[in-house]
N, C-alpha and C positions, 0 to 999 in steps of 0.2 A: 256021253254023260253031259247034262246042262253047265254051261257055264258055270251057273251058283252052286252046285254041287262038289265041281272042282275046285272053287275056291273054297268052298266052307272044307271039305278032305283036307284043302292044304292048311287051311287054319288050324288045323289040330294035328298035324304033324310039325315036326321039327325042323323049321326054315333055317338052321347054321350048317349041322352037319351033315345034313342026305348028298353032299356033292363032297367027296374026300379033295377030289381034282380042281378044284378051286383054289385048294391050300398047297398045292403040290408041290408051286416054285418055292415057297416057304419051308415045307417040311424036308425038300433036297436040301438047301443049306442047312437047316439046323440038324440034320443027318450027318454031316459035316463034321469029322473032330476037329475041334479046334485044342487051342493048348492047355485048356480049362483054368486059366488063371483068375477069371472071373467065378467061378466056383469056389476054388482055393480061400478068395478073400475073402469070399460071405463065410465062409467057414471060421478064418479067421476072427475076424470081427463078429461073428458071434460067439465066441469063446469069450467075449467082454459083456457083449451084450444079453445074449442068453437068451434068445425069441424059441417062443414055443415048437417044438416041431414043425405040426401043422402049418400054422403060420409062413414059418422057415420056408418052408414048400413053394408054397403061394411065393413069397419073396422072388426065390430062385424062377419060379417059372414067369413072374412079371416081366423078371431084369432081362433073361433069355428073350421073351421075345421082342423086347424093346431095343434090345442088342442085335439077333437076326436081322429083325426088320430094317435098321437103320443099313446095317453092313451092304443090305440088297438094295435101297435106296440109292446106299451111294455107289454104287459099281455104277448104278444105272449113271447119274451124277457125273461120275468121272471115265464112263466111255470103257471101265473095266474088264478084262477078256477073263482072267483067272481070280479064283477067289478059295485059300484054302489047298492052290494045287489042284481042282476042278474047274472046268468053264463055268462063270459065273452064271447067277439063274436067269440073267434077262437074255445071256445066249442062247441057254437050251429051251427057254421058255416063252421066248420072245418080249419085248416091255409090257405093253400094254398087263397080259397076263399076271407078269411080276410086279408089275407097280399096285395092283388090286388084291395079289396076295400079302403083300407087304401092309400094305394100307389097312385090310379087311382083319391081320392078325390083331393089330394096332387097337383094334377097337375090341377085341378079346378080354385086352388087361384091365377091362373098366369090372367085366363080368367076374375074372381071376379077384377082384379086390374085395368084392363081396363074400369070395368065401374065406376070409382073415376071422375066424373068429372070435377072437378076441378084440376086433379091432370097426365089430360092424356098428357101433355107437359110432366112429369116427369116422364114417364112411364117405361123410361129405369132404374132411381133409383130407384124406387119404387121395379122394379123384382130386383135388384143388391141389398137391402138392406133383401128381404124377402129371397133371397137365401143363402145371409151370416149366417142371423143368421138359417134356415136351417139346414146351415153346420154346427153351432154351438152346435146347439140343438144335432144331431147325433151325434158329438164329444163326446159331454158330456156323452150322453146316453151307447154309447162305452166304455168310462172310466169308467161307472158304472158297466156295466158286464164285461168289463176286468179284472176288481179289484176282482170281483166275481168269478170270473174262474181260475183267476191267483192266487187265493187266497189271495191276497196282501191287506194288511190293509192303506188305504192312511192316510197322516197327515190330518189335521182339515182344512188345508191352501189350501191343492191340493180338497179334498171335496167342500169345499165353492167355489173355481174357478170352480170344475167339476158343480157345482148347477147352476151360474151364466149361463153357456154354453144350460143350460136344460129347460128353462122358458119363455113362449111366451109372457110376461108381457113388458119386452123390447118394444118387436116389435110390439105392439100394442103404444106404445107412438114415436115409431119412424114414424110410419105413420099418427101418430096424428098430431105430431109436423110437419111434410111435406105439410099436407094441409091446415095447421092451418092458418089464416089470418097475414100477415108477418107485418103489420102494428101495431097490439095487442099484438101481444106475445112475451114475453120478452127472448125467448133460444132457438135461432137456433137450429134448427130440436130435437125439443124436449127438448133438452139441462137438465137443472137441472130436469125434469119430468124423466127423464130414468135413473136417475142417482137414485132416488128415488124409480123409479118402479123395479130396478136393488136390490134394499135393500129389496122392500117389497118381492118378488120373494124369495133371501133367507129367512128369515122369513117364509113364506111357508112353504119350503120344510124345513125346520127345524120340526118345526111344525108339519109337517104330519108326521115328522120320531117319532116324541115326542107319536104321537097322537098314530101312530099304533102298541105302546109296551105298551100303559097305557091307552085305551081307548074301552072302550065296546061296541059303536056306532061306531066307525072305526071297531072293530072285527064283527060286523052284517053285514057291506057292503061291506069289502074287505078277512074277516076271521080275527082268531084270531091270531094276531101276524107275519101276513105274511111276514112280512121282516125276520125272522128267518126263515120260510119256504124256501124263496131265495135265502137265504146266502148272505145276501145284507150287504154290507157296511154303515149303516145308522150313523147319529150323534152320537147319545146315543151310539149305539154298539162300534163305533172308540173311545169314550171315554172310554170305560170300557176296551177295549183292551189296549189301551195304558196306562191308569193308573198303571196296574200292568202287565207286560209283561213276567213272572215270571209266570202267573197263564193263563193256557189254556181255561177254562172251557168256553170263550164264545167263542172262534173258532172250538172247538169240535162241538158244539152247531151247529154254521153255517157251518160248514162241513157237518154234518149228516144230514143237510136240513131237520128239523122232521117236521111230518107231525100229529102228535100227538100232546098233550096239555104238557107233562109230564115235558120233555127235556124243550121245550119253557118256562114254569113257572119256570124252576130251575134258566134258563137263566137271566129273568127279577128282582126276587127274589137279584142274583146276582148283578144286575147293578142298584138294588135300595137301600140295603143295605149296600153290599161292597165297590162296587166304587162311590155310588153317583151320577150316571150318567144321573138320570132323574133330580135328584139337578141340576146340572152343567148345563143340557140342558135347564131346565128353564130356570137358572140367564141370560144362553145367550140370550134365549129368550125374556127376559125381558131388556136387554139393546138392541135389535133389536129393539125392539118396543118403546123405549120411542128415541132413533136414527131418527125413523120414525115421532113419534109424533113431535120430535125437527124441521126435515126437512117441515112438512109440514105446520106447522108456518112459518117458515123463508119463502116460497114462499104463505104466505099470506094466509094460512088459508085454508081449508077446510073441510065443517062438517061432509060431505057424506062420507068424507075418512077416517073422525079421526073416523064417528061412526063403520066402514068398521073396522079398526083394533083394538076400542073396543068388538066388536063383536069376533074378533078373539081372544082374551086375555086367555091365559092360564091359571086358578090358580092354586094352589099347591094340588088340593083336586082334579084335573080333573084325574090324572092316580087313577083307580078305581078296578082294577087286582090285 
């Protein structure tokens, strides 16, 4: 067949989806159960907000692949082996491959946006709010392995702003509040809903830094202790750094990135004795949450969300190492 033959055929066939195997490292993670607590909360918060089904949909499948994608990013990012309790996708899939499926879905949520419909007047916002926080997301994710490479220990101040920058929780209430019935809802484009989901967000990721130095069900699905493997700047470890600045022994730790048990147990041993650090990381955690519980009163209540962060509740018996 002529050249120009084969190309005019392929003009008129469908250039996204005739290769399933292009998306593959992407659809193995999202294959993936996770805990569905991002599910949970769009459910919740729309119990306030009230977006149309359809809509809803669209929502749910933006924030998923915004959320996959970034997950597979960062395994790549932080040298990751497990993800989920499976070998992450840039293992079984090689980088190159996952970085292109990851990137490739990425550019999916422009076309997802379009079918809002209720919401295709706003369509220009809609792509200007989702690329902001984008850029936010990568900022943060940047600061994170800056701080890892440059070695730099941030304050507690610059961390919690780096967190803020890194969570799709936002922008799933931002496009909530956008389609939301303007008659009903009491906070332009979202308004006190983001400022809330902006709290639960840290919470999180606090949470997961807690989880993954004192949790034995975090060490089955992500390994044991992997933010020491990273040399990651996590809550707990900034505290323990900064407590006594005089005593090396946790930046040696994340220096030598071990990949052994030995190093990491002297580590945690340290930040639960010494400095206290899994102490301090609870109390914060515990004034996050009852912050949260205060907020979600004051906009009237809700059970789906209060049971959402009972569910989530640390107690003092949960680090188990």
């Amino acid at each position: 067949m002529p050249l120009v033959d084969v190309l005019s055929a392929a003009s008129n066939a469908s250039r996204l989806h005739d290769e399933p195997g292009v998306l593959e490292p992407f659809t193995y993670v999202a294959a993936q159960p996770g805990k569905g607590v991002r599910g949970r909360l769009l459910g919740a918060f729309n119990s306030w907000m009230d977006v149309p089904e359809a809509e809803m949909k669209s929502i749910t499948k933006v924030i998923g692949i915004l959320h996959n994608a970034s997950l597979i990013l960062d395994d790549i990012e932080d040298g990751s082996q497990l993800r989920r309790g499976q070998p992450a996708a840039h293992i079984v899939y090689g980088i190159p491959r996952t970085v292109n499926a990851a990137t490739y879905t990425q550019t999916l949520v422009y076309q997802e946006l379009g079918c809002m419909k209720e919401a295709r007047l706003e369509y220009c916002h809609l792509v200007t709010i989702v690329t902001d926080e984008l850029a936010c997301l990568y900022h943060g994710q940047g600061l994170d392995i800056m701080w890892r490479d440059l070695f730099h220990c941030p304050s507690e101040t610059e961390y919690i702003g780096m967190v803020r920058n890194s969570t799709t929780i936002q922008l799933s209430t931002f496009l909530m509040g956008l389609i939301d019935d303007r008659d009903r809802r009491p906070f332009e484009d979202g308004g006190d809903y983001v400022a809330l989901a902006d709290l639960i967000g840290v919470y999180f990721q606090i949470r997961d830094d807690y989880m993954n130095l004192q949790s034995s069900e975090y060490a089955s699905s992500k390994g044991f202790a992997e933010d020491l493997d990273e040399g990651k700047f996590s809550f707990p470890i900034i505290h323990g750094v900064q407590v006594d600045i005089s005593n090396h022994l946790i930046l040696d730790v994340l220096k030598a990135q071990p990949a052994t048990a030995a190093l990491k147990i002297q580590a945690i041993d340290y930040l639960k004795a010494e400095t206290k650090s899994f102490d301090y990381t609870l109390s914060i955690l515990n004034a996050l949450e009852s912050n949260i519980i205060r907020n979600i009163a004051a906009l009237g209540g809700n059970e789906e969300l209060s049971t959402i962060i009972a569910d989530l509740h640390v107690a003092p018996t949960a680090g188990n190492f």
